[in-house]
ROSE-338363 format. One record per residue (C-alpha): x, y, z; residue number from 1; residue in one letter. Coordinates in steps of 0.1 Angstrom, whole numbers, padded with zeros to 4 digits. Layout:
<recs>
    xx    yy    zz  nr rest
     X     Y     Z NUM    A
...
</recs>
This chain:
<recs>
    xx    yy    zz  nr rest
  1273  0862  0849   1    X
  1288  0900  0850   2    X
  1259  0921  0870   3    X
  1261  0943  0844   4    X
  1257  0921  0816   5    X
  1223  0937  0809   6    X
  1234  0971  0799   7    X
  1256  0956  0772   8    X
  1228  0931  0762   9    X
  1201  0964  0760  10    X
  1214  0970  0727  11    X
  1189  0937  0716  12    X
  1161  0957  0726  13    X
  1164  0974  0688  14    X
  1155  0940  0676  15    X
  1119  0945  0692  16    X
  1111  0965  0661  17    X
  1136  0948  0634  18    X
  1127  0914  0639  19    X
  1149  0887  0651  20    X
  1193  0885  0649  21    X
  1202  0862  0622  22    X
  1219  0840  0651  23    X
  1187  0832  0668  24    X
  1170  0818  0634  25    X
  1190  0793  0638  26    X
  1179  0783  0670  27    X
  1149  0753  0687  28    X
  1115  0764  0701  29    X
  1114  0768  0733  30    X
  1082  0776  0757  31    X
  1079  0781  0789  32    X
  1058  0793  0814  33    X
  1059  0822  0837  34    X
  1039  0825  0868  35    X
  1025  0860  0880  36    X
  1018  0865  0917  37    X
  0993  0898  0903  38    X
  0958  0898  0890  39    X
  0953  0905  0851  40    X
  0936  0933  0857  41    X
  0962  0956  0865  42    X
  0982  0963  0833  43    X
  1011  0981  0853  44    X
  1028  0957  0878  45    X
  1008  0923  0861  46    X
  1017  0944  0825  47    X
  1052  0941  0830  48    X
  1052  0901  0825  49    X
  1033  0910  0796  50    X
  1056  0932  0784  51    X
  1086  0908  0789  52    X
  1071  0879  0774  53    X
  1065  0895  0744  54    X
  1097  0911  0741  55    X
  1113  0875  0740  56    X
  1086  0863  0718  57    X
  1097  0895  0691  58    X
  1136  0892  0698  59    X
  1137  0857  0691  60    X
  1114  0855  0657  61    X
  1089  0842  0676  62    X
  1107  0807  0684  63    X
  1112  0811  0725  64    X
  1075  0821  0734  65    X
  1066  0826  0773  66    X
  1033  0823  0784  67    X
  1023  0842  0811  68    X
  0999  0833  0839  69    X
  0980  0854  0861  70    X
  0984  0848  0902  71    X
  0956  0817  0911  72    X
  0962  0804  0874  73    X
  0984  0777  0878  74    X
  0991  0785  0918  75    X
  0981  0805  0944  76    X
  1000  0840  0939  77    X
  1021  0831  0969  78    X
  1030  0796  0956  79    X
  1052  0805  0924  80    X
  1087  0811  0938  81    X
  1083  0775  0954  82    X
  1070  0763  0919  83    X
  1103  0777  0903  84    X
  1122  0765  0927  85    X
  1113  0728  0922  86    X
  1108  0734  0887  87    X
  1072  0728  0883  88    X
  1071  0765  0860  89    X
  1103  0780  0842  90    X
  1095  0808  0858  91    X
  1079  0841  0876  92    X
  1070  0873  0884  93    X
  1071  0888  0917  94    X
  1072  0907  0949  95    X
  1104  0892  0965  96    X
  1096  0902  1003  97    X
  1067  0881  0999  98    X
  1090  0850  1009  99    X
  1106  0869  1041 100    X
  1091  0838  1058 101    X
  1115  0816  1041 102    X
  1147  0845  1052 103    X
  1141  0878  1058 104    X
  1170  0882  1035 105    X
  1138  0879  1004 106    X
  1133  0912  1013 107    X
  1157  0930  1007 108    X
  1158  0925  0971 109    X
  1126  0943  0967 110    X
  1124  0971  0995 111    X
  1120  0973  1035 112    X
  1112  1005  1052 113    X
  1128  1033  1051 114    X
  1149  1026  1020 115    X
  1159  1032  0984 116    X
  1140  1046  0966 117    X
  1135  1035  0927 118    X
  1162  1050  0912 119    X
  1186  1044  0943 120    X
  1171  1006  0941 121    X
  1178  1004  0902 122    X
  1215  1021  0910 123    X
  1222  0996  0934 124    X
  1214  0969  0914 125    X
  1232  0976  0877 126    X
  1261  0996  0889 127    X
  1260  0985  0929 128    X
  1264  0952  0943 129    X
  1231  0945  0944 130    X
  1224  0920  0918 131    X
  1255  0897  0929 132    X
  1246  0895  0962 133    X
  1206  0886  0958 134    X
  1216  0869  0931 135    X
  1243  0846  0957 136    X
  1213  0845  0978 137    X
  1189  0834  0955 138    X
  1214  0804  0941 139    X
  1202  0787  0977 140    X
  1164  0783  0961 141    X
  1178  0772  0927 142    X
  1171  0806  0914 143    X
  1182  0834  0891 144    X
  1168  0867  0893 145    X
  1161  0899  0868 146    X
  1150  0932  0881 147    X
  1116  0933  0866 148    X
  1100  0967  0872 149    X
  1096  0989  0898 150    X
  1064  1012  0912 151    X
  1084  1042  0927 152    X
  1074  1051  0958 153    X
  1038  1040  0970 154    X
  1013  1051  0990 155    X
  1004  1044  1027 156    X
  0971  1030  1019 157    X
  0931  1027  1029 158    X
  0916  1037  1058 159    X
  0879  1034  1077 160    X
  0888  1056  1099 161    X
  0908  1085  1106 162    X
  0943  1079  1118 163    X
  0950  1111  1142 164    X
  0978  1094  1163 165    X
  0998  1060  1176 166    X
  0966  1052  1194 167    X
  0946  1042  1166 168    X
  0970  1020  1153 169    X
  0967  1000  1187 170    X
  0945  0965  1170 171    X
  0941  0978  1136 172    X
  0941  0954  1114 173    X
  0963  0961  1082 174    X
  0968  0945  1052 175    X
  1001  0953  1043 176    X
  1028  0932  1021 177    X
  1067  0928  1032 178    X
  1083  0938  1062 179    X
  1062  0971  1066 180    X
  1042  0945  1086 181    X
  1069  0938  1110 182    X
  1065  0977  1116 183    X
  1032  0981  1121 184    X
  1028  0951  1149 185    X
  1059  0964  1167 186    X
  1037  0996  1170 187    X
  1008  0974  1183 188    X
  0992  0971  1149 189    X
  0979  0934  1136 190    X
  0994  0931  1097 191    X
  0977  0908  1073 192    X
  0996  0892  1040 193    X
  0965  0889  1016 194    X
  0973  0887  0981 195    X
  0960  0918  0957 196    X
  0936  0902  0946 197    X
  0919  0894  0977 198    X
  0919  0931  0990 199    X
  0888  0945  0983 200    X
  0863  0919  0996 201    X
  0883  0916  1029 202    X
  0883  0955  1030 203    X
  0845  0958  1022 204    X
  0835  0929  1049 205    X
  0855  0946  1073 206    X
  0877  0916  1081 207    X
  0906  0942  1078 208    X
  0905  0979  1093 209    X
  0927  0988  1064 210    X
  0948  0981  1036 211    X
  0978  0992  1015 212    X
  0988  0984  0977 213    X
  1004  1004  0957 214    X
  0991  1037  0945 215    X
  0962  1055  0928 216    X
  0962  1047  0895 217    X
  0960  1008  0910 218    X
  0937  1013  0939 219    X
  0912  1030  0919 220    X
  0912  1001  0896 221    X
  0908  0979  0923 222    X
  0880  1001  0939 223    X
  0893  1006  0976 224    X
  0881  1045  0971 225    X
  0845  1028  0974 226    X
  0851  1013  1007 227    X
  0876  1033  1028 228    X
  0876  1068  1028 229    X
  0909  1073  1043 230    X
  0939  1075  1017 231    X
  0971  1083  1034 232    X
  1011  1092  1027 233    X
  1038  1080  1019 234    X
  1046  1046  1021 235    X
  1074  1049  1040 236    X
  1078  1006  1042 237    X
  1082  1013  1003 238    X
  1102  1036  0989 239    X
  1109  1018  0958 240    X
  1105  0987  0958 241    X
  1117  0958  0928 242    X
  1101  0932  0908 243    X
  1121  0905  0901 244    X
  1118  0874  0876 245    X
  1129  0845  0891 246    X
  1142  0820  0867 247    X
  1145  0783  0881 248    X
  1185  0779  0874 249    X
  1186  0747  0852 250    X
  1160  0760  0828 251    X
  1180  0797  0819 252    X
  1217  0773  0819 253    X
  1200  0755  0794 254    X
  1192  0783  0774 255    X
  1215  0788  0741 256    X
  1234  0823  0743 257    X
  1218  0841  0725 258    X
  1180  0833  0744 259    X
  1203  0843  0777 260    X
  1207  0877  0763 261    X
  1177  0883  0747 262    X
  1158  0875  0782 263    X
  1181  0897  0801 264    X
  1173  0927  0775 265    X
  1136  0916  0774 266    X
  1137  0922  0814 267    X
  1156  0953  0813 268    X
  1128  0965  0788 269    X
  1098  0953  0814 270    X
  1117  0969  0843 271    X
  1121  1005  0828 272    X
  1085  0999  0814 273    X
  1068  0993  0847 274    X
  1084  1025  0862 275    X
  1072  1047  0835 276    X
  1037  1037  0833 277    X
  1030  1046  0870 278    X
  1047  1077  0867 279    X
  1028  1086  0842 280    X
  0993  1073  0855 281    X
  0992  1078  0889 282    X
  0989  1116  0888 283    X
  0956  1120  0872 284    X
  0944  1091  0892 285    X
  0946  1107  0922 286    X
  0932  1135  0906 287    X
  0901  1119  0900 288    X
  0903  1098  0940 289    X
  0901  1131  0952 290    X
  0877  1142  0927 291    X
  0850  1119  0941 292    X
  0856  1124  0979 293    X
  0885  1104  0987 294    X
  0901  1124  1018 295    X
  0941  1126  1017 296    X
  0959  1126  1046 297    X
  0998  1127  1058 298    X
  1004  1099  1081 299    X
  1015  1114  1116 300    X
  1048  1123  1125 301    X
  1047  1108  1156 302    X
  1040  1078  1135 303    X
  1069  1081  1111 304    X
  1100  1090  1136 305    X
  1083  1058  1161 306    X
  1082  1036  1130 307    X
  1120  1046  1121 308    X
  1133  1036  1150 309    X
  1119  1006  1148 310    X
  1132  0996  1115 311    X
  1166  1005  1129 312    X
  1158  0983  1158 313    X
  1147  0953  1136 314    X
  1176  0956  1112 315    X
  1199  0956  1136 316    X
  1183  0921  1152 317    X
  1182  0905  1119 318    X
  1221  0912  1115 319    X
  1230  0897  1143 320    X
  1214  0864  1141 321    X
  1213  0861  1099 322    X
  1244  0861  1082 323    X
  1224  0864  1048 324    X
  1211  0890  1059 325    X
  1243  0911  1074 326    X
  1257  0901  1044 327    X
  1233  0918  1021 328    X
  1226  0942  1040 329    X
  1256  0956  1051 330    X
  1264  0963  1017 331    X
  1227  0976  1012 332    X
  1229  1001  1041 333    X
  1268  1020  1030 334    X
  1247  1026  0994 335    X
  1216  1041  1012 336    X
  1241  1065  1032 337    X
  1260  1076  1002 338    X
  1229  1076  0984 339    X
  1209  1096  1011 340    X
  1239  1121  1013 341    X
  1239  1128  0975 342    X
  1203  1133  0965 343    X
  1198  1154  0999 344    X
  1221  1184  0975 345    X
  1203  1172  0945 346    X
  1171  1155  0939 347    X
  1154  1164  0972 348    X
  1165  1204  0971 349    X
  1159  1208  0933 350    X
  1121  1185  0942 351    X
  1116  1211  0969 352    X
  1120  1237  0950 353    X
  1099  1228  0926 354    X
  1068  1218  0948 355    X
  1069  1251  0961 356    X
  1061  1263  0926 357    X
  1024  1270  0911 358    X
  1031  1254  0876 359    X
</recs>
C-alpha cells in the first residue's frame, strides 16, 4: 500500500457530510470491534476512536459500523495489540511504545525522548519513510497501522514534592509511559507502567512519588492537581508522540476497496482531530491548574542535558544489538537532523519571537 495513499483517499472525508459514494451501497455489513487502551472519560486521546468510528460508520451509509471499547472493556488496556494480533478484536487504538517490551523498535512509532515533535512526527510519516518502515515492522505481529492522532508536545508531569536537582530523582518513583522510563532509571529514578486509568489512586495512596500523562486539559480531568502540587515542563520523553490503529492484517485484506479507503480517510480525519482538540484545550486548562494553586515549574537543566545524553547513550545500544531498531531508526534520526536544522530558522525563531510578546 503507497504511504501516501491517505492524502489521495482524504478526499472521502467530504462524504462525512454527503452521505455515502454510490460504490459502497453496493456493499455487505461489516462490524467490527476496536479496542481502546484509554479511559472514556477523556474525549481527546479516547475521542479520537470515537471520532474514527463514526467517520466509517457515515462514509459507508452506515453498512461497516465499528464499535469502540474503552481500555478494561473487553481487555486490560495493555492487552489489545496482543488481541489484534491473534485476531480475537479487528482492531485498536493505541500508544505504540506501550509494547517496547515486545521490541524496543514499538517505540518509535509513537515517540522516544528527545524527538519529533507532532508536526515533524506527522511529516515523517505521510511524506517520510515513516509509515513503510513501522508498517514492515508491524507485518511481524500481523498488523497494519494508521496514524491516529497525536497530543503535541506533553508535559513532564505530577509531583509531591519539589524537584530542585538530580538528587531528588535518586528513588522516586515515576509513573511514566514509553521509553522516558528507560531515562528516568538510568538517572537512578524507579519508572512505573500503570495504565491512565489507574493514575490517580496510585498517586493519591502514595504508591508512586509522581506521575506523568499528558497535559492539562487531561490531567485536570483526571484530578492529579488534587493530589500533587508539583506540575512540571516539558516532557522532553515526548515531543510528539503518535497514536496508531492497529488493524489485525487478514481482517483490513479482507476489506472490499472502497471500506480500505474509507478507513484510511476515517483515520486521517481522527489523527488531525486529536491534535486540534488539545491545542485548543489545553491553554485554558492550565489557566484554571494554576488558577487553583497548582505550582508550575521548569524541570532543571542539569536534568535535561544529563537526560540527553542518556538517550544518546541508549539509542546508540539499541542499534547495535537490534537490527529493527537500526533499521528504523537510522532513517528516524537523518529526519530529526534535517528536521531540527530547518525549524531552528523557522518555527523556533518566529515562536521566540512571539513569546517574547505581551499579546
Amino acid at each position: 500500500m503507497d504511504r501516501r495513499s491517505i492524502i489521495k483517499h482524504a478526499g472521502i472525508a467530504g462524504v462525512l457530510a454527503a452521505g455515502a459514494a454510490p460504490a459502497v451501497h453496493a456493499q455487505a455489513a461489516i462490524r467490527w470491534r476496536l479496542a481502546s487502551s484509554f479511559p472514556k472519560s477523556l474525549d481527546t486521546i479516547w475521542g479520537a476512536a470515537d471520532v474514527f468510528s463514526k467517520a466509517v460508520k457515515n462514509m459507508s451509509g452506515g453498512k461497516f459500523e465499528i464499535s469502540t471499547h474503552a481500555a478494561g472493556e473487553l481487555m486490560p488496556a495493555f492487552g489489545v495489540v496482543d488481541g489484534v494480533q491473534q485476531g480475537s478484536i479487528e482492531m485498536c487504538h493505541t500508544a505504540p511504545y506501550y509494547f517496547f517490551g515486545k521490541d524496543e523498535t514499538f517505540a518509535l512509532g509513537c515517540a522516544i525522548p528527545f524527538g519529533l515533535n507532532s508536526r515533524q512526527m506527522t511529516a515523517w510519516m505521510y511524506e517520510g519513510n515513516g509509515l513503510s518502515l513501522m508498517r514492515e515492522f508491524y507485518a511481524k505481529y500481523n498488523i497494519i497501522s494508521f496514524p491516529g492522532g497525536n497530543t503535541g508536545a506533553q508535559m513532564g508531569g505530577w509531583f509531591r514534592k519539589e524537584i530542585k536537582s538530580m538528587a531528588d530523582i535518586k528513588g522516586l518513583k515515576f509513573r511514566i509511559g514509553g521509553f522516558g522510563g528507560k531515562i528516568i532509571e538510568r538517572l537512578g529514578g524507579v519508572p512505573q507502567n500503570i495504565p491512565g486509568g489507574e493514575i490517580y489512586p496510585a498517586l493519591e495512596k502514595g504508591t508512586i512519588d509522581a506521575a506523568e500523562w499528558i497535559g492539562p486539559y487531561d490531567d485536570q480531568k483526571l484530578g492529579f492537581n488534587k493530589v500533587a502540587p508539583f506540575y512540571y515542563y516539558p516532557g522532553w520523553w515526548e515531543g510528539g508522540p503518535e497514536l496508531d490503529f492497529f488493524i489485525n492484517t487478514k481482517s483490513f485484506e479482507s476489506l472490499p476497496a472502497e471500506y480500505k479507503a474509507i478507513v484510511e480517510a476515517a483515520a486521517s480525519h481522527a489523527h488531525v482531530e486529536m491534535q486540534a482538540r488539545y491545542d485548543a484545550r489545553n491553554p485554558n486548562a492550565l489557566k484554571q491548574l494554576v488558577g487553583a494553586g497548582t505550582k508550575l515549574r521548569p524541570f532543571p537543566k542539569d536534568m535535561m542535558n544529563q537526560a540527553f545524553k542518556a538517550a544518546q547513550e541508549l539509542y546508540s545500544e539499541l542499534s547495535a544489538k537490534n537490527d529493527n531498531w537500526k533499521k528504523v531508526y537510522t532513517d528516524w534520526s537523518k529526519f530529526r537532523a534535517d528536521q531540527n536544522m530547518w525549524f531552528k530558522v523557522t518555527d523556533m525563531r518566529f515562536d521566540s519571537f512571539m513569546q517574547e510578546q505581551k499579546l
